[in-house]
N, C-alpha and C positions, 0 to 999 in steps of 0.2 A: 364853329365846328365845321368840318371837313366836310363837304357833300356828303362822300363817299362812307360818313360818319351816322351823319343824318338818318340813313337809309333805314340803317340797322336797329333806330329809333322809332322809327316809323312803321315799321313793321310791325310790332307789337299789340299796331292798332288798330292796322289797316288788312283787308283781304288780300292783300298781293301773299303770294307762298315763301315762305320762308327761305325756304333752297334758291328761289329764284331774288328774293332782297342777297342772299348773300353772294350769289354769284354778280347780281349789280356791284355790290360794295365791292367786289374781289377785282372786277374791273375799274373800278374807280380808283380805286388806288393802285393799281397798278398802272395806270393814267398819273397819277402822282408821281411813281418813277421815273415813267421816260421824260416826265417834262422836267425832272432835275437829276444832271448828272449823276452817278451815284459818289464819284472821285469829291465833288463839292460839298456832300450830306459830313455833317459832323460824324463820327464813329457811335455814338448814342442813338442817333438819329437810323441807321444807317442799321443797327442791331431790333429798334422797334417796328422799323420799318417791314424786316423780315420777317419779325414773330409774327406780325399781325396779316404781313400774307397769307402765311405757311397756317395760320387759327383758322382764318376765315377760309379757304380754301377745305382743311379738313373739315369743319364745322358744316361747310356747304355740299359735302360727299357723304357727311355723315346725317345728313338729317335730313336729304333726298332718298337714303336708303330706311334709315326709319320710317319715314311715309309711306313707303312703297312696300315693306316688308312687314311691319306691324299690323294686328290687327285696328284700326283708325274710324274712326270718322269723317263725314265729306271736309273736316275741316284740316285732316291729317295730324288728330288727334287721338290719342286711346281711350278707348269706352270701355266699361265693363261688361262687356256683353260677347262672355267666353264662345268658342264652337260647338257645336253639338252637332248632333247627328242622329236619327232615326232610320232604322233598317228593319226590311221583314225577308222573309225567303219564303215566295208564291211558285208552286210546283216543282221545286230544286233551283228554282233562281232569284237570283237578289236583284232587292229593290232599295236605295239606297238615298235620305235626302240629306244633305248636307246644307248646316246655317249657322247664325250666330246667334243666341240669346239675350237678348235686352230685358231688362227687368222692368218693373211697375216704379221701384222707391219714390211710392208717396203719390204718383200720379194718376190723370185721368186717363187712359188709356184710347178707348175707340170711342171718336166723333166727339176728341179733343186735340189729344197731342198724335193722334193716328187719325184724318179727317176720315168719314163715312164718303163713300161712293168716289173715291178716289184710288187710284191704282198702288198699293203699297205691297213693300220690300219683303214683306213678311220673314222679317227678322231682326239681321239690323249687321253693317260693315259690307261684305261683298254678296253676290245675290247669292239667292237659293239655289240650290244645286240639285237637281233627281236626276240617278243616275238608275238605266233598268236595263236588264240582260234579258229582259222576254217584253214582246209587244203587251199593252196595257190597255185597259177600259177605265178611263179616271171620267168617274159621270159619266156623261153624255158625249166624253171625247175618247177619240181611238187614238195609243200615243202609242207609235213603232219603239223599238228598243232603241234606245242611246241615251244623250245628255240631254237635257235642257232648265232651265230657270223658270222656278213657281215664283207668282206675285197673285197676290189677290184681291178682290177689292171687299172692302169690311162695310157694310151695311143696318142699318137700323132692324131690316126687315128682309133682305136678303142676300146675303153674301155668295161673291163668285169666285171660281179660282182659275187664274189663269196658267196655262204653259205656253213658254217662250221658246223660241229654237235658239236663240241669242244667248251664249255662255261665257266666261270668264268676265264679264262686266263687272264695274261696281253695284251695289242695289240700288242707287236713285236713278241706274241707267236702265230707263225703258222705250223700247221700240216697239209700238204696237204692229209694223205691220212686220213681225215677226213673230206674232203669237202663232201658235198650233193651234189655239182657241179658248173659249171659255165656257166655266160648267156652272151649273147652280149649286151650290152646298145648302148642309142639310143643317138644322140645328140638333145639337148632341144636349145631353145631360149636364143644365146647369154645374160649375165646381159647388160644391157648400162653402166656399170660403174665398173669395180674392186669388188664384193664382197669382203670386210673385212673379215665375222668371216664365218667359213665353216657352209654350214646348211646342213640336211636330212629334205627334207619334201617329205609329201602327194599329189598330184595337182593334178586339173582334175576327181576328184572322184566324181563317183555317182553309185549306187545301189552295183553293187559286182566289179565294177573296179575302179582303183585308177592309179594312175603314182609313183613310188618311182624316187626322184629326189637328186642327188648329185649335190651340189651348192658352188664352190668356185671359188675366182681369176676371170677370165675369162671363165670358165666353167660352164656349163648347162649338166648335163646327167642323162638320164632316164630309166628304165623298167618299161613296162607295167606290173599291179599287176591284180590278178582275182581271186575270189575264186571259189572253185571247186563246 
C-alpha cells in the first residue's frame, strides 16, 4: 500500500486530526505525480490518479470546516448536548449566559465523570458565555458590564464559581490568571428526581436581584446576583 495510502488508515486510530491525516495523504500523492511523468501514467491510471486528489482535497476542506463549525467535542466530534441559554432582565437590562447542555444517559455525574475540586467547563463544547449590560454583584465579586466565561469548580462540600475575562475559547481552555475571580456558592433545594440534562437558570428574581442556579444530577447550587 501507498504511504500516502497508509495515512488515511491510520487515522482512524490514532490522535493526529483528520483534516491534517488528509491534507499529509493529499501531499503524498501529490508527491506521487511529480515523481512520474503524467505523459508515461497509463490513461486508467492517469483518470484515478485525479479522482483521488480532487476526494482527498475536498474531503480535507470539508471536514476542517465540520470541526470548526459544528457543535464538537475536544475530539472534533458531535455531542448531543444542544445550546441553551438562560436570560433575566435586572432594572431594564439583560443578563444573558449562553452554553451547551450535556446530559446524564446513565452516568455518574459529580466526583466522577465531572472530578470534584477541579475547574470545569460547566457545560459542555465551547465555554460559557455571560454576557451583562449593567455592572453585576455575582457573590462576593464585583463584575463591570461585558462578556466573560463561567467555569466552576464542583465540590463535595463547597462549590465555587469562577469568572473569566478570557472569551470565545473552547471549554477545556482555561487561564486562571484571567479569572476576575472566584465566589462561594450556596447549595439550593435538592431536585426530587435525578436531573437529566444540566440547566443554568435565573430563579427567584425581582427588581435588581436574581439567583444564578447550576442544576444537574442531584445538584442544586446557587449565587446570589445584584446589580450595582
Amino acid at each position: 500500500m501507498p504511504h500516502w495510502s497508509k495515512l488515511l488508515v491510520q487515522s482512524e486510530s490514532s490522535s493526529v486530526p483528520l483534516a491534517l491525516t488528509m491534507v499529509l495523504a493529499f501531499e503524498g500523492c501529490l508527491y506521487s505525480v511529480l515523481r512520474t511523468p503524467i505523459v508515461r501514467m497509463e490513461p486508467m491510471m492517469r483518470r484515478k490518479l485525479f479522482s483521488t486528489l480532487a476526494a482527498l482535497l475536498f474531503a480535507a476542506s470539508l471536514t476542517a470546516y465540520t470541526q470548526e463549525a459544528s457543535p464538537a467535542n475536544d475530539n472534533g466530534m458531535k455531542l448531543p448536548s444542544p445550546p441553551a441559554q438562560a436570560s433575566v432582565v435586572l432594572n431594564g437590562k439583560l443578563v444573558t449566559i449562553n452554553y451547551n447542555a450535556p446530559s446524564r444517559r446513565g452516568r455518574k455525574i459529580f466526583g466522577d465523570l465531572v472530578p470534584y475540586d477541579q475547574v470545569w467547563r460547566t457545560g459542555a463544547n465551547p465555554a460559557t458565555t455571560l454576557k451583562t449590560e449593567v455592572n453585576l454583584n455575582i457573590g462576593d465579586l464585583t463584575v463591570p458590564a461585558g462578556t466573560y466565561t463561567i467555569y466552576s469548580v464542583p465540590s463535595a462540600s463547597q462549590w465555587k464559581l469562577v469568572i473569566n475575562r478570557q472569551t470565545g475559547q473552547w471549554g477545556t481552555v482555561y487561564n486562571q490568571d484571567r479569572d476576575l475571580g472566584r465566589t462561594d456558592m450556596q447549595k439550593g433545594q435538592t431536585p426530587s428526581a435525578p436531573v437529566e440534562k444540566f440547566a443554568i437558570k435565573f430563579e427567584n428574581t425581582g427588581g435588581s436581584k436574581t439567583e444564578l442556579h447550576l442544576i444537574w444530577e442531584n445538584t442544586n447550587v446557587f449565587v446570589p446576583v445584584t446589580t450595582q
